[in-house]
Kinemage of the C-alpha trace (Angstrom):
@kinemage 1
@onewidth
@group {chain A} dominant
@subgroup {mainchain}
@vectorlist {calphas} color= white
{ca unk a 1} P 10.735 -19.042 -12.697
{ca unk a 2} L 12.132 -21.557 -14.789
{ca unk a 3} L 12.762 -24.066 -12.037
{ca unk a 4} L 9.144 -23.822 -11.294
{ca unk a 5} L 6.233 -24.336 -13.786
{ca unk a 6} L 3.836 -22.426 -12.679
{ca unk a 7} L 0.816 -23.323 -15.377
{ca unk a 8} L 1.660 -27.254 -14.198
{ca unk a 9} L 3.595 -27.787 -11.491
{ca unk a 10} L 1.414 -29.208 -8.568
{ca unk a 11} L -0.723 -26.089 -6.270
{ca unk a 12} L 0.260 -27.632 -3.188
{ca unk a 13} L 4.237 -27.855 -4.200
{ca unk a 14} L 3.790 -24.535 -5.591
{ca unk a 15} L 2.071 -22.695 -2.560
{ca unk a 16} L 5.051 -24.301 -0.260
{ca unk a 17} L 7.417 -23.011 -2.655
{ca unk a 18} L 6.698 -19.912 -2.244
{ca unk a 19} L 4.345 -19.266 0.539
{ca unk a 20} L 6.583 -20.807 3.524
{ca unk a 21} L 9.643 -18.403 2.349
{ca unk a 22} L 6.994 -15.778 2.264
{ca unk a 23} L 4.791 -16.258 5.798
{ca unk a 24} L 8.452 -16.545 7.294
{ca unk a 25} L 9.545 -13.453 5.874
{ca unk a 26} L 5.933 -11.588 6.966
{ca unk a 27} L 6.324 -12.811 10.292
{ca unk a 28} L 9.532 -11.934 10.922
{ca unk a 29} L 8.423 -8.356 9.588
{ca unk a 30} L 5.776 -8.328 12.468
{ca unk a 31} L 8.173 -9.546 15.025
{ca unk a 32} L 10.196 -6.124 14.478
{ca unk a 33} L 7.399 -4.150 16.353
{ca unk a 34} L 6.406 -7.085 18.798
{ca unk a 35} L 9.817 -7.878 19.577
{ca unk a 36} L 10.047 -4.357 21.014
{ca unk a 37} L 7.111 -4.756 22.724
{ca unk a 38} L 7.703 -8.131 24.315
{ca unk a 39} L 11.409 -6.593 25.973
{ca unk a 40} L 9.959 -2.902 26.933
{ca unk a 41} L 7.347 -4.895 28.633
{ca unk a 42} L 9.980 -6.519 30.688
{ca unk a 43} L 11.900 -3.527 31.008
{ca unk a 44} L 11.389 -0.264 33.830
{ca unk a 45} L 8.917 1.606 31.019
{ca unk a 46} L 6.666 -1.586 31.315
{ca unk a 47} L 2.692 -0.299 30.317
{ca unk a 48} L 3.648 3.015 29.897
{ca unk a 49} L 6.406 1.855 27.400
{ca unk a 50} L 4.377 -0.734 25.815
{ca unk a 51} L 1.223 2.238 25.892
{ca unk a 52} L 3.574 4.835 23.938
{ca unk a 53} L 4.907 2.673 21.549
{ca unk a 54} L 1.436 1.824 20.572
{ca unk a 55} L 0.544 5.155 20.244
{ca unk a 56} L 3.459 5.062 17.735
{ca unk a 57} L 2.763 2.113 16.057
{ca unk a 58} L -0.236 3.421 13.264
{ca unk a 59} L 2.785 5.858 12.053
{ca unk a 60} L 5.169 3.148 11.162
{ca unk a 61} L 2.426 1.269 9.897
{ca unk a 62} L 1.505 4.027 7.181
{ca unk a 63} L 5.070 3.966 6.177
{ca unk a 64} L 4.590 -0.177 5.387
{ca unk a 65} L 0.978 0.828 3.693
{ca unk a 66} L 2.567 2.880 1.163
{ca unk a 67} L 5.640 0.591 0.740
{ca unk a 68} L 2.849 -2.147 0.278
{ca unk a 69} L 0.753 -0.008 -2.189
{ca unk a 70} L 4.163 0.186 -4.652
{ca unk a 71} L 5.671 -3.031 -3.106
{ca unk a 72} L 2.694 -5.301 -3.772
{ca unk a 73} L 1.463 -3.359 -6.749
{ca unk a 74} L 4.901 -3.591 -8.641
{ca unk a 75} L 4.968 -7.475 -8.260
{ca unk a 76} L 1.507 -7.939 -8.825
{ca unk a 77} L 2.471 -5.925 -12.209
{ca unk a 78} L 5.580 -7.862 -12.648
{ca unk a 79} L 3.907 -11.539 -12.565
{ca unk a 80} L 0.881 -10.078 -14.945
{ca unk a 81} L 3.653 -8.990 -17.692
{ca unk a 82} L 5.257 -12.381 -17.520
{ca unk a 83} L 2.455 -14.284 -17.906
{ca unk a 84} L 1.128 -12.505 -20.648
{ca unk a 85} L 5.068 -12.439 -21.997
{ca unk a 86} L 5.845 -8.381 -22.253
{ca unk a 87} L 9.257 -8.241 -20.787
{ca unk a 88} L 10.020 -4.705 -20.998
{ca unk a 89} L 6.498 -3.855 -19.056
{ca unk a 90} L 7.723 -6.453 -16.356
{ca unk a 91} L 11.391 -4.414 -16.004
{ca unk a 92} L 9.514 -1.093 -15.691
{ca unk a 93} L 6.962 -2.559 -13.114
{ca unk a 94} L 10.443 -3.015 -10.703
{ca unk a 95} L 12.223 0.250 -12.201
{ca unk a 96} L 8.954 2.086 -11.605
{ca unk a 97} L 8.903 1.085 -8.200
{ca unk a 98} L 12.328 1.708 -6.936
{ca unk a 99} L 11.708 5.050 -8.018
{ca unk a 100} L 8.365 5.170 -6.124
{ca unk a 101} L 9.712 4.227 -3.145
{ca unk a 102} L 12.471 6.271 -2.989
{ca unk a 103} L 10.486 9.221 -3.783
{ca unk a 104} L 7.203 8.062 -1.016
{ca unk a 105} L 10.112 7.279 1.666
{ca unk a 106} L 11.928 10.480 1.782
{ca unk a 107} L 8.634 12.438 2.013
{ca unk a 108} L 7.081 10.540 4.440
{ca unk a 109} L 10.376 10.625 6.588
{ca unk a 110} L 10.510 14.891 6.535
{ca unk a 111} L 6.728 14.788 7.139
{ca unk a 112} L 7.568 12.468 10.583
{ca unk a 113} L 10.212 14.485 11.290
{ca unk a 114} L 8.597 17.884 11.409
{ca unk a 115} L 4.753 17.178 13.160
{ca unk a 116} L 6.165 15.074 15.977
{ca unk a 117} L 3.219 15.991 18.411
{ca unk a 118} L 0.865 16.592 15.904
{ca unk a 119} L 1.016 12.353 15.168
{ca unk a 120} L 1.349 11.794 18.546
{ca unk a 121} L -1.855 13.529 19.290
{ca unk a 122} L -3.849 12.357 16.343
{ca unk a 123} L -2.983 8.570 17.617
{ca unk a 124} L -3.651 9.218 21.430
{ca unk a 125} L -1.127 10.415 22.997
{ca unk a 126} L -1.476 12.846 25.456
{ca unk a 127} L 0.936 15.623 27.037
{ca unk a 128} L -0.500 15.537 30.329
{ca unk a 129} L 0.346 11.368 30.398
{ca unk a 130} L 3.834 12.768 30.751
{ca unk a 131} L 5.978 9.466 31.300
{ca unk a 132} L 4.416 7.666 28.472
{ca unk a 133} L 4.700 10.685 26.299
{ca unk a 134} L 8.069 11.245 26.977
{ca unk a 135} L 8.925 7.446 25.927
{ca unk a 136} L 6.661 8.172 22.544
{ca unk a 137} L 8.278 11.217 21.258
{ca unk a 138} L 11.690 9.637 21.926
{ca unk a 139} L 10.570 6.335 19.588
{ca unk a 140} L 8.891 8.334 17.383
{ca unk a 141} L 11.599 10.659 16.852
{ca unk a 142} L 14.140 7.548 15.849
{ca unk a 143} L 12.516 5.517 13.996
{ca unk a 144} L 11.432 8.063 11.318
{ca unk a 145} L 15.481 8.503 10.557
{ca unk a 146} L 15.179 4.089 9.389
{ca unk a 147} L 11.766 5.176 7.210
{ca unk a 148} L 13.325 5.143 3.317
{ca unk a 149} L 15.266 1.650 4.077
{ca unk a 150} L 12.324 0.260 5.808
{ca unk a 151} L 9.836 1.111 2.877
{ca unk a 152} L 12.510 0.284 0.402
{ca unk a 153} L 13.152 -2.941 2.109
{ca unk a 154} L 10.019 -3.891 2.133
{ca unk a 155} L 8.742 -2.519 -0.501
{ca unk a 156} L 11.032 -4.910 -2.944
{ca unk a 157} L 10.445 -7.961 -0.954
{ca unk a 158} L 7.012 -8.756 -3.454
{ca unk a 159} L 9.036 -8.331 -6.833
{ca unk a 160} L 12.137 -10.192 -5.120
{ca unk a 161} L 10.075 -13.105 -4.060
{ca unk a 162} L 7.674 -12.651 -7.436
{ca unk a 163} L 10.894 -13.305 -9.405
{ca unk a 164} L 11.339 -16.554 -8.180
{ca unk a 165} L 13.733 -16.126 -5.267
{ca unk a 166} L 11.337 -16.532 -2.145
{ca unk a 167} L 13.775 -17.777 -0.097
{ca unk a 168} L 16.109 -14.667 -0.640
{ca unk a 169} L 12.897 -12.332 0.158
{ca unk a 170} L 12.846 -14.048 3.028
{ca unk a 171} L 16.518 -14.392 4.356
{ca unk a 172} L 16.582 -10.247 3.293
{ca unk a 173} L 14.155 -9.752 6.293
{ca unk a 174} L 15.175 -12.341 8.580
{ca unk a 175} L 18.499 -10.634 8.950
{ca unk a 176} L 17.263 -7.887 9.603
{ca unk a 177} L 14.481 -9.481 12.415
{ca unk a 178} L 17.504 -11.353 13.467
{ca unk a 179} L 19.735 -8.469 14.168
{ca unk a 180} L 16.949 -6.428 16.346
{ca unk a 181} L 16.143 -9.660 18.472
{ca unk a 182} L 20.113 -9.454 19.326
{ca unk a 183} L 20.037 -5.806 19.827
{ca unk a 184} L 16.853 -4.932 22.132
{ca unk a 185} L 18.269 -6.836 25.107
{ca unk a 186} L 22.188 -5.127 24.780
{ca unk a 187} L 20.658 -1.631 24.119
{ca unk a 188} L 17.371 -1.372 26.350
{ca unk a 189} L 18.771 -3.760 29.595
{ca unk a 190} L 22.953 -3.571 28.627
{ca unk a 191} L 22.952 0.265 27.883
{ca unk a 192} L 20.245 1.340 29.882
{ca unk a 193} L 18.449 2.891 26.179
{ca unk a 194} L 14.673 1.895 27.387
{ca unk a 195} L 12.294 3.063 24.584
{ca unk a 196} L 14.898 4.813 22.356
{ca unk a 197} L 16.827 1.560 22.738
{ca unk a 198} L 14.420 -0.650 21.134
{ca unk a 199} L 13.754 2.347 18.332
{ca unk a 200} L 17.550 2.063 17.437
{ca unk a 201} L 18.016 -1.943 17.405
{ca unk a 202} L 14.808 -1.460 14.848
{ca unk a 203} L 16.183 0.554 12.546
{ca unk a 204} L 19.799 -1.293 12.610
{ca unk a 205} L 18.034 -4.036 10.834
{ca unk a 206} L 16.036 -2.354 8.593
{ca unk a 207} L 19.074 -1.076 7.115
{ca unk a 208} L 20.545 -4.935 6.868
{ca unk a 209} L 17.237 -5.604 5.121
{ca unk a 210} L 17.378 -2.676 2.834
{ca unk a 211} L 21.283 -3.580 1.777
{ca unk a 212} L 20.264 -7.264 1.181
{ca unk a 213} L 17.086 -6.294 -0.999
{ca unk a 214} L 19.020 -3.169 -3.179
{ca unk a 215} L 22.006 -6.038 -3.534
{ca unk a 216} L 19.484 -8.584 -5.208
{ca unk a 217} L 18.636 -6.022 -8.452
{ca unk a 218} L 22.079 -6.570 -9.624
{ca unk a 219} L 20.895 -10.321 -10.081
{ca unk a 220} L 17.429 -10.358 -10.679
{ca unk a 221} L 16.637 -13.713 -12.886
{ca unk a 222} L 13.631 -12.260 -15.101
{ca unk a 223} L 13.887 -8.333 -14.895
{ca unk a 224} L 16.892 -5.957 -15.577
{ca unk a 225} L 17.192 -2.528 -13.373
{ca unk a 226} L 18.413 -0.435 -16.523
{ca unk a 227} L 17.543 3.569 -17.524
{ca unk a 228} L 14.870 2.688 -19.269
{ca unk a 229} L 13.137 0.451 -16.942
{ca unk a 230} L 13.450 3.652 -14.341
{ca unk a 231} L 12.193 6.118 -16.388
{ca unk a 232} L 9.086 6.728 -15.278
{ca unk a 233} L 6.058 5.599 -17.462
{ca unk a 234} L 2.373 7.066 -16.455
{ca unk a 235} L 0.379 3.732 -17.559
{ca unk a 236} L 3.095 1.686 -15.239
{ca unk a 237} L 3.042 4.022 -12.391
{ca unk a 238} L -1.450 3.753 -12.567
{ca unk a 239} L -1.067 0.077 -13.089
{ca unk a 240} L 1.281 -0.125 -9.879
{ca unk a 241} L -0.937 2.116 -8.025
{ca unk a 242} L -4.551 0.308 -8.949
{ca unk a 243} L -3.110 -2.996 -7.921
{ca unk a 244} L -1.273 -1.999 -4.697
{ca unk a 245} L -4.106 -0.016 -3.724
{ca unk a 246} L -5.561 -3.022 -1.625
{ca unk a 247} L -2.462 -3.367 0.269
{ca unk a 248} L -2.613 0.220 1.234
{ca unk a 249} L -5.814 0.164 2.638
{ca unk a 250} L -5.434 -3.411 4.296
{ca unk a 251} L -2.480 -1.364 6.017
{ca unk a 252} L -4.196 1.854 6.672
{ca unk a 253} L -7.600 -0.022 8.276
{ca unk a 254} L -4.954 -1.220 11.298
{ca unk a 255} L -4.015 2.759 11.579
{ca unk a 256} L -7.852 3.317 11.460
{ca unk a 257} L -8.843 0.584 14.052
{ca unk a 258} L -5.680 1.560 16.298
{ca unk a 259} L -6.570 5.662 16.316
{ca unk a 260} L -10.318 4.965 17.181
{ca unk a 261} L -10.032 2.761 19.676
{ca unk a 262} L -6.991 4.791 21.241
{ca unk a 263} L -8.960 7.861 21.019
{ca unk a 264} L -12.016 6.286 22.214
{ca unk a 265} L -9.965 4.432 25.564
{ca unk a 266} L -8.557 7.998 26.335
{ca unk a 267} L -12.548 9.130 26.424
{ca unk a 268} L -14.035 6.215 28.142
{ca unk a 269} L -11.045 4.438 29.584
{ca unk a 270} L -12.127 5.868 33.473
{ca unk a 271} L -15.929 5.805 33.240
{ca unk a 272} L -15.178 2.003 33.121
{ca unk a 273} L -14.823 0.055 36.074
{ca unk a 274} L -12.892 -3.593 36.415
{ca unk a 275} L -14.514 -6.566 38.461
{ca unk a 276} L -12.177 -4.869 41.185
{ca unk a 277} L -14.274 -1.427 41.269
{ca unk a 278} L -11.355 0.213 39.929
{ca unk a 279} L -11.668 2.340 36.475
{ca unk a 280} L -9.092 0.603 33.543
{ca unk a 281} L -7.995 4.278 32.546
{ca unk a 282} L -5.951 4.853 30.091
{ca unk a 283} L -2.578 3.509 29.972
{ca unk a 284} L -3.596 -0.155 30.783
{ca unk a 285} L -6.113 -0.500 27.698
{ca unk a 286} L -3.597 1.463 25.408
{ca unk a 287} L -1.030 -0.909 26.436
{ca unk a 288} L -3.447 -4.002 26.022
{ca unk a 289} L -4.774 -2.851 22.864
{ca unk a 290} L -1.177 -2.366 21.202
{ca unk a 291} L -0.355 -5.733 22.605
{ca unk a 292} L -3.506 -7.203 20.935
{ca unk a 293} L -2.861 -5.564 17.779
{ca unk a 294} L 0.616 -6.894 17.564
{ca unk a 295} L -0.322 -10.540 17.991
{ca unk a 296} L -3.250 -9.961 15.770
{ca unk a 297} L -0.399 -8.728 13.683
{ca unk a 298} L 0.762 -12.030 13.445
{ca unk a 299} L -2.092 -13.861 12.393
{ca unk a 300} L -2.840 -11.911 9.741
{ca unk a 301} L 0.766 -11.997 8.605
{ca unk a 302} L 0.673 -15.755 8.258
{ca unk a 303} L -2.487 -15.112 6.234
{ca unk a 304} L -1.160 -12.780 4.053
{ca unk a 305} L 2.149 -14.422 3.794
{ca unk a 306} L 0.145 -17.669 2.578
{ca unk a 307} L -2.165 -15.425 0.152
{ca unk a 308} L 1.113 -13.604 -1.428
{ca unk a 309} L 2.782 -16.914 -1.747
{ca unk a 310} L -0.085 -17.769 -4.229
{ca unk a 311} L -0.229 -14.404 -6.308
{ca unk a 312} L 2.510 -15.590 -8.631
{ca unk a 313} L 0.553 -18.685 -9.590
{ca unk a 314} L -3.038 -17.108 -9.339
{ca unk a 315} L -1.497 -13.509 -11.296
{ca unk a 316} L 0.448 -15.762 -14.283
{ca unk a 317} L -2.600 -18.453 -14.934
{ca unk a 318} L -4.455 -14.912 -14.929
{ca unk a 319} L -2.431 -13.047 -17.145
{ca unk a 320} L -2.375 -17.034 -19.622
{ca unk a 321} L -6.020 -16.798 -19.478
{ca unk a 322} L -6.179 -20.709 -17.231
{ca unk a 323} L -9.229 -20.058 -15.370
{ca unk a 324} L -9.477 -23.740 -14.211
{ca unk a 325} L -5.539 -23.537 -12.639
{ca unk a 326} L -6.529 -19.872 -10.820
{ca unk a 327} L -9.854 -21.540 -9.440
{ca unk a 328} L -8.103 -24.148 -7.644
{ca unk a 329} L -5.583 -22.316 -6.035
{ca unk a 330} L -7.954 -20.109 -4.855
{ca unk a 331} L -9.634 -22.839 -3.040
{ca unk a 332} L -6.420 -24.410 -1.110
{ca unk a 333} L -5.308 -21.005 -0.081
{ca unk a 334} L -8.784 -20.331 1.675
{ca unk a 335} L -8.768 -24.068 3.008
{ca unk a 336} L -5.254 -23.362 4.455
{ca unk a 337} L -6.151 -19.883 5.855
{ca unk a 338} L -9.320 -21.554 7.591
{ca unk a 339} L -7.268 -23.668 9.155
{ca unk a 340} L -4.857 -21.085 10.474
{ca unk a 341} L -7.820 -18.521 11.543
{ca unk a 342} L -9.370 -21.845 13.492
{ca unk a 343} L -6.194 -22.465 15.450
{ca unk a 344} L -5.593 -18.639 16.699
{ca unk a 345} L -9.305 -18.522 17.897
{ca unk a 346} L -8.775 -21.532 20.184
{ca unk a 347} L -5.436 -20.225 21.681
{ca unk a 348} L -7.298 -16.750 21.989
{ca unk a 349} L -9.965 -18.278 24.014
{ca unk a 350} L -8.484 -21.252 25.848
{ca unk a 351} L -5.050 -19.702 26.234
{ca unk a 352} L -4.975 -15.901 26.805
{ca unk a 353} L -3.026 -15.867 30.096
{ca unk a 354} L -0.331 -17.408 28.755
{ca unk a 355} L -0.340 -14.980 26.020
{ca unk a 356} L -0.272 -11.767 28.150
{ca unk a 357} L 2.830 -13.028 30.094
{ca unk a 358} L 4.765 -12.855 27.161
{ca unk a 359} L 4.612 -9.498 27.646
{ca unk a 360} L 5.797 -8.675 31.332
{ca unk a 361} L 4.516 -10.421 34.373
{ca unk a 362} L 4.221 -7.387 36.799
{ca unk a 363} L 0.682 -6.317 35.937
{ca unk a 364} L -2.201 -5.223 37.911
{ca unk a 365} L -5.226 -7.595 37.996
{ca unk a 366} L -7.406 -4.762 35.710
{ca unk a 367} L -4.527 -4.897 32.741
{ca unk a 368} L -5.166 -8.927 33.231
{ca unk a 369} L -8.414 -8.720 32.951
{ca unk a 370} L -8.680 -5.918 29.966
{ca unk a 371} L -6.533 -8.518 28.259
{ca unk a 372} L -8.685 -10.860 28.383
{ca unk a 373} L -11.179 -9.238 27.335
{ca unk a 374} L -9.165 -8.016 24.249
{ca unk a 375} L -8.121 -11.249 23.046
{ca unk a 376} L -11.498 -13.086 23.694
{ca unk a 377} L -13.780 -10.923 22.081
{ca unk a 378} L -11.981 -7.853 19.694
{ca unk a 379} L -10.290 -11.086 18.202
{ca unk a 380} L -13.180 -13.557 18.758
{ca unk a 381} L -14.144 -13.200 15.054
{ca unk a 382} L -9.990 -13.711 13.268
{ca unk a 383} L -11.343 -17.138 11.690
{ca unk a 384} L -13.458 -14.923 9.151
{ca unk a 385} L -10.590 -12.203 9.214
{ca unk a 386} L -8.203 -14.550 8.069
{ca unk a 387} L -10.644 -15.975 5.166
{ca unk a 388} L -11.213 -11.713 4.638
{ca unk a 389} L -7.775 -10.417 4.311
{ca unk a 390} L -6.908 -13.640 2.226
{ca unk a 391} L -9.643 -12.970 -0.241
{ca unk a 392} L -8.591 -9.088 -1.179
{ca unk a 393} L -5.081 -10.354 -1.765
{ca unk a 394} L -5.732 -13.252 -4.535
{ca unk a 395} L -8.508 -10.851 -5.571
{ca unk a 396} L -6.009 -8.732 -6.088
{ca unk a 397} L -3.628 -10.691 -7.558
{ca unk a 398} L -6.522 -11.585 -10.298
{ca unk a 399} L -5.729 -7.835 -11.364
{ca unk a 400} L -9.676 -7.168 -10.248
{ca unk a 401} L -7.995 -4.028 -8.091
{ca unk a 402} L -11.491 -2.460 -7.399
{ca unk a 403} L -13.073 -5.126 -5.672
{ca unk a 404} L -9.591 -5.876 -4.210
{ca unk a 405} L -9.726 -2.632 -2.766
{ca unk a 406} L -13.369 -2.849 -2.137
{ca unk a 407} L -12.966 -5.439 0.445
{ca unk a 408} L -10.126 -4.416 1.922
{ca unk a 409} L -11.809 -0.895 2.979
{ca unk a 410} L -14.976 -3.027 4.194
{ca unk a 411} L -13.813 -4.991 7.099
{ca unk a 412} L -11.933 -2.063 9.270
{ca unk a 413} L -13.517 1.206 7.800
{ca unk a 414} L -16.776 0.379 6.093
{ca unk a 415} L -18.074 -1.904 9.231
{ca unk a 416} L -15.973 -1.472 12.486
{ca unk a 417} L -15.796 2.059 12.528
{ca unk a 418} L -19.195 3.320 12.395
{ca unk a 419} L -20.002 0.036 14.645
{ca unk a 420} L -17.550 1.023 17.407
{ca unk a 421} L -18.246 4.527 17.596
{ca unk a 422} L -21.771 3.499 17.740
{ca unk a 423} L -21.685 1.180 20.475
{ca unk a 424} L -18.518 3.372 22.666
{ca unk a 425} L -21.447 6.313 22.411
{ca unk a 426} L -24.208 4.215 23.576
{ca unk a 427} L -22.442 1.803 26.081
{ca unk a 428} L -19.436 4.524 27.343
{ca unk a 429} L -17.792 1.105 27.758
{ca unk a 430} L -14.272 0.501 26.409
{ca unk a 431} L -15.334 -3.494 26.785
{ca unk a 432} L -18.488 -3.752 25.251
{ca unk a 433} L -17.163 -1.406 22.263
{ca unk a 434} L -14.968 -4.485 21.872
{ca unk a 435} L -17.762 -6.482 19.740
{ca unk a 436} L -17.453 -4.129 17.189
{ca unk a 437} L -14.788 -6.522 15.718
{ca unk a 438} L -17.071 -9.267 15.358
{ca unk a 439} L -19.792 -7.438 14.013
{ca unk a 440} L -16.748 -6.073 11.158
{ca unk a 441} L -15.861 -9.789 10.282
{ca unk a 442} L -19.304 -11.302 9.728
{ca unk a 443} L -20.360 -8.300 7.362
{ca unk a 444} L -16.896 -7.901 5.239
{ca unk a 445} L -16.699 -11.607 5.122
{ca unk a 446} L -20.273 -12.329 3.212
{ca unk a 447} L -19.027 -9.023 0.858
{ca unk a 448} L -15.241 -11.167 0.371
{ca unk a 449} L -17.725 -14.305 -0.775
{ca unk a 450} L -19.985 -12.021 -3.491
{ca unk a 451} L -17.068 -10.109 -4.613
{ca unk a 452} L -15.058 -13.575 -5.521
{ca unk a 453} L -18.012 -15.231 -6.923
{ca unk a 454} L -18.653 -12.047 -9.474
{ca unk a 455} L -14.636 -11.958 -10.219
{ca unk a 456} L -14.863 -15.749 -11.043
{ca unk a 457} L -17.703 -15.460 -13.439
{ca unk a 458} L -16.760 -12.590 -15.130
{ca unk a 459} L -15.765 -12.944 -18.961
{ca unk a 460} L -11.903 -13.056 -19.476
């Protein structure tokens, strides 16, 4: 922090400061679950691989919603009580949530651990789909034992990088991306592992990450890990709560979208015939879907990456009461996130052949076509999902955690859930249900706009 003025220091320097160290470290956190999916394609599971670890996928992504929700809320905390100078409040917003995340990780691992099938069934899988069932218990099963240093790792990443070491945040994860790139080949091709084999390279480098982040408290430049600052305080824990709260439910809308439109394929999946006169079924548009989410995955962590590499500067000139400083920065990240949204809608439409073949080249012409389908239109609206997701974060980082929150329910729960189960029941299409998406962005987007304009003008 003291390298790095943040009440005059240039936005633009600032932002690249902190936000390129940050949208590296967020996409390398995507590329653990896509880098799975990318060599199982390739691999003998190929869709019915790719279909079971998205039917695993909205677990592990609960486990990063509540690392997120103390993660996110603890640094949001942290850069509040240094701009508004209370030291001690900034030590227990870190000490606080170590604590948390020690205590959410453990229980969320036993809880994986002992309803296997239930989660399974609740995110559409299916025991009479016995191959891809088989490969989902088996993933499922190992990747709970890497839960508490996953959500630990991650979870310290915001106060790491809020602390003014973005580049360590982001080397912390990159090791551990690194280090399951290497592995997936040698343990799903070299020792014949498949699904379990990508499931064990993952959770190798969340424990790389998790060493990396716990070895960074020990020389932390503006907070002290001490027995005070882990002694739990009730106002701290709220505080960390309220403002991670948006960053749990940005998570928990992808386990939303993911279970509804998994549950909704399984129903309508063969009542819906390809150009070929062939019904999609079930495994190719759970496959597809997972595949969409994942590179949607990567948008949005660019966006986000950009967004939390401007809550330092937005949450200090908050906390120091510089309206004028917050206002601009604001602006630039939303110009910047435009620009990003802009260029994954033209690859989406122009380009999404050459996406799909990332993923495995043996598929039928209905999983090409599904794809297409996917990308085109369920992502047709990620310009105004970028400008969405970007707008709960620095809303959040303003400390207004309400209409944080707010916003980040409205997109994925408020507007594409009724809308999809809506138009799946009228249409008993699992293509047209695909607008829903669009229909989601427009509304949640004009909310985003009110809900910024009322934070801006409200009295300080």
């Amino acid at each position: 922090m003291k390298k790095l003025d943040l009440e005059k220091d240039s936005i633009p320097k600032l932002i690249r400061k902190f936000a390129i160290p940050c949208v590296i470290s967020m996409i390398v956190a995507a590329l653990y679950n896509i880098v799975d999916q990318i060599f199982i394609g390739w691999s003998d599971a190929g869709a019915f691989g790719n279909a079971a670890t998205n039917i695993v996928y909205p677990f592990t992504v609960i486990a990063l919603a509540f690392a997120l929700l103390i993660g996110d809320g603890a640094g949001a905390f942290f850069t509040l009580s240094l701009g508004a100078k209370k030291k001690e409040k900034a030590n227990q917003s870190v000490g606080n949530g170590l604590v948390l995340l020690i205590l959410f990780s453990l229980v969320l691992t036993l809880l994986g651990l002992l309803f296997q099938n239930q989660i399974l069934c609740l995110f559409g899988g299916n025991p009479h789909e016995v191959e891809c069932y088989t490969y989902a218990h088996a993933y499922l099963r190992i990747i709970c034992y890497g839960l508490p240093f996953y959500m630990i790792g991650q979870g310290l990443n915001a106060s790491i990088r809020n602390d003014g070491s973005p580049k360590y945040a982001m080397f912390a994860t990159l090791v551990g991306a690194i280090s399951n790139i290497i592995l997936d080949p040698i343990f799903i091709f070299g020792f014949q592992m498949s699904v379990s084999g990508a499931a064990l390279a993952t959770i190798i480098g969340q424990i790389l990450t998790f060493i990396l982040s716990i070895l960074y408290l020990r020389k932390a430049k503006s907070f002290e890990i001490n027995k005070e600052s882990i002694k739990m305080n009730k106002e701290v824990v709220e505080k960390i709560l309220s403002l991670g709260l948006a960053s749990l439910i940005t998570q928990l809308a992808i386990v939303i979208i993911i279970a509804v439109a998994n549950n909704l394929v399984a129903k309508y999946g063969y009542t819906t015939l390809a150009k070929t006169g062939n019904a999609y079924g079930v495994i190719t548009p759970l496959a597809v879907i997972g595949i969409c989410m994942k590179v949607f995955g990567i948008v949005v962590s660019i966006v986000i990456g950009v967004s939390l590499g401007a809550m330092p500067i937005v949450g200090y000139n908050e906390g120091a009461g510089n309206q004028k400083r917050v206002k601009e920065t604001i602006r630039f990240v939303l110009f910047i996130n435009f620009i990003i949204g802009t260029i994954a809608f033209l690859l989406f439409q122009f380009f999404p052949n050459a996406i799909i073949t990332i993923f495995g080249s043996n598929n039928t012409m209905e999983y090409i076509e599904y794809a297409q389908y996917c990308l085109r239109i369920f992502l047709g609206g990620i310009i105004l999902t970028c400008l969405v997701k970007s707008l709960s974060i620095l809303l959040q980082s303003m400390g207004k955690s309400f209409s944080s929150t707010l916003l980040a329910l409205s997109r994925d729960v408020l507007f594409f859930v009724p809308t999809i189960l809506f138009i799946a029941s009228k249409s008993h299409s699992v293509v047209t249900m695909l607008w829903s998406s669009v229909v989601a962005d427009v509304f949640s987007f004009l909310l985003g706009i009110f809900l910024l304009k009322k934070a801006l003008k409200e009295p300080k």
